[in-house]
C-alpha positions in Angstrom: 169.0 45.5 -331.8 167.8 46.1 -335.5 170.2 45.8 -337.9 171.2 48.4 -340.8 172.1 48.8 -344.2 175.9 48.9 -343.2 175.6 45.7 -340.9 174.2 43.9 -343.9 177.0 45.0 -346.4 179.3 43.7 -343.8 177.7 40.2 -343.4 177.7 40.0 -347.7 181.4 41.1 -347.7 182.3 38.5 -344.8 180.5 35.4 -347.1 182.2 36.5 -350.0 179.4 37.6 -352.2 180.2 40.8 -354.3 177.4 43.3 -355.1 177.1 46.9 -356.5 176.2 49.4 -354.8 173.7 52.2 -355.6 173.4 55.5 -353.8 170.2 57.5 -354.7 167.6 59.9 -353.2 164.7 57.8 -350.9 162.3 56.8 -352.9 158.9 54.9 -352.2 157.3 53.6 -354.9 158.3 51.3 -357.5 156.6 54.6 -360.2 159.6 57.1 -358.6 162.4 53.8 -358.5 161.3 53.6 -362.5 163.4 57.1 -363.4 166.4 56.4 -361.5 166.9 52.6 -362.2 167.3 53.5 -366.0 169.7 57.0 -365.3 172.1 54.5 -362.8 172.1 51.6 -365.6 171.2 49.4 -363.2 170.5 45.6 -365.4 168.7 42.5 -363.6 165.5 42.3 -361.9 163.8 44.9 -360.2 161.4 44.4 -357.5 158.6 45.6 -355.2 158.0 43.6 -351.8 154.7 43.8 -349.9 154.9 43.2 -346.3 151.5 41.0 -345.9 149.3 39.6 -342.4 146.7 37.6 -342.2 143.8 38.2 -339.4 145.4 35.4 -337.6 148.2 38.1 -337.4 151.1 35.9 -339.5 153.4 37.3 -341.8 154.6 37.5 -345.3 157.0 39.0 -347.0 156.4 38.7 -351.2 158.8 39.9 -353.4 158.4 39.9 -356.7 159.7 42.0 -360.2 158.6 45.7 -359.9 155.9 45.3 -362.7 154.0 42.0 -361.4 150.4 42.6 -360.7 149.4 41.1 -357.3 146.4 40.2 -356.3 146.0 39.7 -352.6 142.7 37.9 -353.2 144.3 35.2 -355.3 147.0 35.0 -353.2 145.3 33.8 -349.9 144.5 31.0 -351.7 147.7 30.0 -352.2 149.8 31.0 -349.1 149.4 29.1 -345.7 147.3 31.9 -344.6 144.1 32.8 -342.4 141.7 34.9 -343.8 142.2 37.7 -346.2 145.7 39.5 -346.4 145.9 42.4 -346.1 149.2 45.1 -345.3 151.1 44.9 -342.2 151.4 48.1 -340.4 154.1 50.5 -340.2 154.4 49.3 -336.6 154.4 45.5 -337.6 156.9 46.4 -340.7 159.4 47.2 -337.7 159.0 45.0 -334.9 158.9 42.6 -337.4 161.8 43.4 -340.4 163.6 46.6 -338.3 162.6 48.9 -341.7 160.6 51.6 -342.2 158.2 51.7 -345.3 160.0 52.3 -348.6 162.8 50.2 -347.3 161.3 46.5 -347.3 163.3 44.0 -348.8 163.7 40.7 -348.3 167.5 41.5 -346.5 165.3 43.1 -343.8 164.7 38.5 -342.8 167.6 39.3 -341.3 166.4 40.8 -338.3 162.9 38.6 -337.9 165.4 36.4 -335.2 162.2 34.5 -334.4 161.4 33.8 -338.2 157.8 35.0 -337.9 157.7 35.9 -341.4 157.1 33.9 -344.2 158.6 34.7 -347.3 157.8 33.9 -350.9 160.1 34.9 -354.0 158.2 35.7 -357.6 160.0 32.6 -359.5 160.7 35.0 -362.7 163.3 36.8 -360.4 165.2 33.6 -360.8 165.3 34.0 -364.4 167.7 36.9 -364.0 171.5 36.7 -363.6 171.2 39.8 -361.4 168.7 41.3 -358.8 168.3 44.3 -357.4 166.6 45.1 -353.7 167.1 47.9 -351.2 169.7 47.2 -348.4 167.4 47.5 -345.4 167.8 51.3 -346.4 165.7 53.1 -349.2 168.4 55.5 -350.4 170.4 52.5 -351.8 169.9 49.6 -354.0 172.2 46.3 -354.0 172.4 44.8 -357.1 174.1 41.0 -357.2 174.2 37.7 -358.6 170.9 36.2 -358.5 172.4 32.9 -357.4 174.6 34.6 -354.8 171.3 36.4 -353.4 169.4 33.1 -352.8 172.4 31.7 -351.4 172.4 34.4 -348.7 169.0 34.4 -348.1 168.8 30.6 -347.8 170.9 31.6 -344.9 168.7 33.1 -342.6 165.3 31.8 -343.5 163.5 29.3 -345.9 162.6 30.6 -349.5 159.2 29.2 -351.3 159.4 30.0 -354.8 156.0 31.6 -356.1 154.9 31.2 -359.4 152.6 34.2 -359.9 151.0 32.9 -362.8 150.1 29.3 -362.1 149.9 29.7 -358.5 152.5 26.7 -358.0 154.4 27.2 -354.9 158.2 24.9 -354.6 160.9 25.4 -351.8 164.1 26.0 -352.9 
C-alpha cells in the first residue's frame, strides 16, 4: 500500500518535526509553482525533482532549487549510472515513489520499501534555513526546517549531496 500526503504529515508530526502547510490548486511545472509561491509568501528553497533511469533500468530521484539548470548529459557522468538518463515513466514514477507526475518529491522515498531509488539533493538547498517540497500530493507544499527535512529523509534512505556546479558528489 502506497502511502499519501496525510500518512506523511502523520509520520512528521509523530518525529516531532514542525512544518507549514500550503494548500493550493495542482500545479505541474515549476513556471505555474512561480505565481503562487510568491502570493502564499512562502520563504526558503524551492525545488523541482526529476524522476531519472538509466537503460540498465535504475533509478534516481534529483532534487534540486526550482531554477537550477540540469543537464542529464553531464549528469551521467557523475551518478553511478548505465548509459544515458533519461525520464522514468509515469508507470515507473508509481511503482516506484506511489505519485503521480506533478507530485514527485523526495517524501515520495518513503514508499520505495526496496530502496531502488537513488537520490541526490542539489547542495545549495542546504544553504537554506527552510525548504519547500510537495507532500507526496501536488495541491500542497510543505515548507520546514532544512535541517529537520534531512533529518527525516536520512530516515528512510541515504542522501548524496550533489554539487551541480562542480560535479562533487559527498554523503551526508
Amino acid at each position: 500500500m502506497k502511502l499519501e500526503a496525510k500518512n506523511l504529515l502523520d509520520a512528521l508530526s509523530e518525529k516531532g518535526i514542525n512544518y507549514k502547510l500550503f494548500e493550493h490548486e495542482a500545479f505541474f511545472t515549476v513556471e505555474e509553482s512561480s505565481n503562487l509561491k510568491n502570493d502564499l509568501d512562502m520563504q526558503g528553497a524551492h525545488t523541482k525533482n526529476l524522476f531519472l533511469r538509466d537503460k540498465k533500468r535504475n533509478f534516481f530521484l534529483l532534487s534540486c532549487l526550482d531554477n537550477q539548470e540540469v543537464d542529464l548529459k553531464e549528469i551521467k557522468n557523475v551518478i553511478s549510472c548505465q548509459g544515458n538518463l533519461s525520464f522514468g515513466s509515469h508507470d515507473y514514477l508509481y511503482e516506484k515513489l506511489g505519485v503521480r507526475p506533478g507530485s514527485v518529491s523526495p517524501y515520495a522515498l518513503i514508499n520505495d520499501t526496496e530502496n531502488s531509488v537513488t537520490f541526490y539533493l542539489d547542495k545549495e538547498i542546504i544553504d537554506f534555513e527552510l525548504c519547500n517540497f510537495h507532500p507526496l500530493d501536488n495541491t500542497k507544499t510543505i515548507q520546514i526546517k532544512t535541517e529537520d527535512f534531512i533529518k527525516f529523509i536520512k530516515t528512510i534512505t541515504n542522501v548524496q549531496l550533489i554539487d551541480l556546479k562542480t560535479k562533487e558528489i559527498t554523503s551526508i
